[in-house]
C-alpha positions as CSV (number, residue, x, y, z in Angstrom):
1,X,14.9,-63.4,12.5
2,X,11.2,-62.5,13.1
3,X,12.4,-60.1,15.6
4,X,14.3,-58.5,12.6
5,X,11.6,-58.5,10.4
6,X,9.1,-56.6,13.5
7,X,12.2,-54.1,13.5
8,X,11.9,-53.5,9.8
9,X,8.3,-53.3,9.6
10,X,8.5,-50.9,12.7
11,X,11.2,-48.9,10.4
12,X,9.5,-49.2,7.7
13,X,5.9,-47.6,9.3
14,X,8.0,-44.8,11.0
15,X,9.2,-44.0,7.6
16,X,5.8,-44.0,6.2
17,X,4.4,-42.1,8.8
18,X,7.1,-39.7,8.7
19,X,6.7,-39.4,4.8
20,X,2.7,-38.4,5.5
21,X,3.9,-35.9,7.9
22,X,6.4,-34.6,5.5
23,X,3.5,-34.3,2.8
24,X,0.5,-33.0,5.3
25,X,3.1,-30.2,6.0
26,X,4.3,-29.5,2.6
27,X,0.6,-29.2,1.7
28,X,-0.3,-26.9,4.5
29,X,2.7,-24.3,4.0
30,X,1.8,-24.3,0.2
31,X,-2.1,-23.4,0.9
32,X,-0.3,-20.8,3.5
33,X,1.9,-19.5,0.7
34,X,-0.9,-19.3,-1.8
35,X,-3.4,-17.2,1.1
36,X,0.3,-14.8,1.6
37,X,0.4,-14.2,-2.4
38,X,-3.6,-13.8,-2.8
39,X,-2.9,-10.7,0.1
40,X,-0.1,-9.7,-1.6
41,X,-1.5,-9.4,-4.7
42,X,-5.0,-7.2,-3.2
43,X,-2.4,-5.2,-1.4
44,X,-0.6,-4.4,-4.7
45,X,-4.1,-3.6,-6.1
46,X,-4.9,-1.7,-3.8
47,X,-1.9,0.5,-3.7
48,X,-2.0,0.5,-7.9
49,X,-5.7,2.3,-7.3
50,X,-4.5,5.0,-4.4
51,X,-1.5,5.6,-6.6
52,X,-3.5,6.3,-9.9
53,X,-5.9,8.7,-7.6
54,X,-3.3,10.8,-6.4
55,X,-1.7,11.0,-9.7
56,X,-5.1,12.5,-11.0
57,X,-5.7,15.0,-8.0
58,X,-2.4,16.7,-8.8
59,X,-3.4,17.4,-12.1
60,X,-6.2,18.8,-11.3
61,X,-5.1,20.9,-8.5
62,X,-1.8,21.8,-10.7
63,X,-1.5,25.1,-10.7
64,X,-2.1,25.4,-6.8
65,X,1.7,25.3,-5.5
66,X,0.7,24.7,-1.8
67,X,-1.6,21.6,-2.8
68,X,1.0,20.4,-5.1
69,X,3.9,20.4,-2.8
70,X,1.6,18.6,-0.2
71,X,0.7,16.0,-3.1
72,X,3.8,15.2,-3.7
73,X,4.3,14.7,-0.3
74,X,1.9,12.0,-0.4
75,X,3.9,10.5,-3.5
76,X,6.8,10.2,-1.7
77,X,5.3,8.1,1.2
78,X,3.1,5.8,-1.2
79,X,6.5,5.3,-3.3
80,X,8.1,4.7,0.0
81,X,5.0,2.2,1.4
82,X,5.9,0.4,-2.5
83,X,9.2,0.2,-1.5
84,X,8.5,-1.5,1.7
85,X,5.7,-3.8,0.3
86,X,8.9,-4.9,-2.3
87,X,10.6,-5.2,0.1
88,X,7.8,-7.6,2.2
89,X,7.8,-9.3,-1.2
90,X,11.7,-10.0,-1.5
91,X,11.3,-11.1,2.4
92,X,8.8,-13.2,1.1
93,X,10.3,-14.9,-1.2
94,X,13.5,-15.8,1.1
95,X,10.9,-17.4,3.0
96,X,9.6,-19.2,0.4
97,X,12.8,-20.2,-0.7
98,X,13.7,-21.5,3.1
99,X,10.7,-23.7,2.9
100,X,13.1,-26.1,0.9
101,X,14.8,-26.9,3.9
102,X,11.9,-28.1,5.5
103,X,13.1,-31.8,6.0
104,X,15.1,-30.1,8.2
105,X,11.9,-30.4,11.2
106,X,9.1,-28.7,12.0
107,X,10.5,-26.2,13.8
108,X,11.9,-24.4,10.8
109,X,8.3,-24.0,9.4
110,X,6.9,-22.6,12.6
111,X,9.4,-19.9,12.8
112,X,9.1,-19.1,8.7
113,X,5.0,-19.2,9.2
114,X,5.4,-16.6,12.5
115,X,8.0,-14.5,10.3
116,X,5.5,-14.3,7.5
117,X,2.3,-13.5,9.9
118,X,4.8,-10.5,11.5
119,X,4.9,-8.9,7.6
120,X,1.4,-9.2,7.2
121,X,0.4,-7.4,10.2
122,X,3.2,-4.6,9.2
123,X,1.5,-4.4,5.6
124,X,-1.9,-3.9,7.7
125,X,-0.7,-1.2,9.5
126,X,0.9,0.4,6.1
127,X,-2.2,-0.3,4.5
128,X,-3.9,2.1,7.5
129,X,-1.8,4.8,7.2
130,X,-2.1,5.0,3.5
131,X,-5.6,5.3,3.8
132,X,-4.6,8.1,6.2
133,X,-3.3,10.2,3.9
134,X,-5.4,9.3,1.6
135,X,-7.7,10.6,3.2
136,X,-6.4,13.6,4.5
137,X,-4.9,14.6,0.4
138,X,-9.1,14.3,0.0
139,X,-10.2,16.7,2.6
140,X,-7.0,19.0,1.6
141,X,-8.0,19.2,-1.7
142,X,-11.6,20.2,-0.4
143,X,-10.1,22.9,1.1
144,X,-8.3,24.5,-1.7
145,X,-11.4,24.2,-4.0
146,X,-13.2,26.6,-1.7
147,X,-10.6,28.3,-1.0
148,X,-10.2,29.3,-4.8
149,X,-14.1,29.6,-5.1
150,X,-13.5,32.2,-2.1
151,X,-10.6,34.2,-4.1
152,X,-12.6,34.0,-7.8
153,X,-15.6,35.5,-5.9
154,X,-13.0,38.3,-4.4
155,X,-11.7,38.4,-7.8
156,X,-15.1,39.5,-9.3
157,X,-16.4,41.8,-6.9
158,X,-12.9,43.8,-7.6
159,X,-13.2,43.8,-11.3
160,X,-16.7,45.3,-10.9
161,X,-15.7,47.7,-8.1
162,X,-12.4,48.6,-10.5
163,X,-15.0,49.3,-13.7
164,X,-17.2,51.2,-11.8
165,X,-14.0,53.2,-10.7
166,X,-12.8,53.9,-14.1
167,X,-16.5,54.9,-15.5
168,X,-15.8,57.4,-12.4
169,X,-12.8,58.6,-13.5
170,X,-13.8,58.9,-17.3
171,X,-15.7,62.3,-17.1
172,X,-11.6,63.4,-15.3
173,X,-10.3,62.8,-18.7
174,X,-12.5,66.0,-20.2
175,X,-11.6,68.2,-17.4
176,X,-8.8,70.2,-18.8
């Protein structure tokens, strides 16, 4: 009989212990969670702010077709780098919801926590190439602003060199 009740009091510590394990973890994968969707949510930022600065360079470089076409280049792989960071999100949130399974063992968590650390460094690296091109629509845009400087100055010296032409040719008309 008191051998019985050292068994259940040996159970019934296991069972506590293993119900604090079961919390400890369920409060460390939801401060892990809450860190993923802070990140998430700067990298969403982020993107929102290179999107709405692209958006305004084409305007004003709008009637330059070149720049334009090169723009909209740039559109195409931010709207792409969105797709993939919805994506991330939807990948996210399958995690998320696998984390429900977690009485399963602590082995599930690990490999859900390594999955999750894998997207974040692939949103780092997206997050360096858009600043890539970001940078390189900025120094593109340079160069077609002097470029048109160049072209109005060309433009100017013509006109003048084309009035001075037709003063010229004026005293012509008189000649019969």
């Amino acid at each position: 009989m008191a051998k019985s009740i050292a068994i259940s009091a040996m159970l019934w510590l296991a069972g506590l212990a293993g119900a604090g394990m079961f919390g400890y973890s369920l409060t460390q994968q939801t401060a892990i969670q809450l860190q993923m969707n802070q990140t998430m949510k700067q990298i969403n930022q982020s993107i929102a702010t290179s999107k709405k600065l692209t958006q305004q360079t084409s305007v004003i470089l709008q009637p330059l077709v070149g720049t334009t076409e090169a723009l909209a280049g740039i559109e195409q792989l931010e709207t792409q780098s969105l797709s993939d960071i919805e994506s991330m999100n939807n990948h996210l949130r399958d995690i998320a919801k696998g984390e429900q399974g977690i009485i399963t063992g602590l082995d599930h968590l690990n490999v859900v926590t390594d999955q999750a650390r894998t997207g974040l460094i692939r949103l780092a690296s997206l997050n360096g190439q858009l600043l890539d091109a970001n940078q390189q629509t900025a120094s593109m845009a340079a160069e077609e602003a002097t470029r048109v400087s160049q072209l109005n100055s060309m433009t100017e010296t013509t006109i003048a060199q084309m009035h001075q032409l037709n003063q010229k040719f004026a005293a012509l008309k008189m000649v019969p």
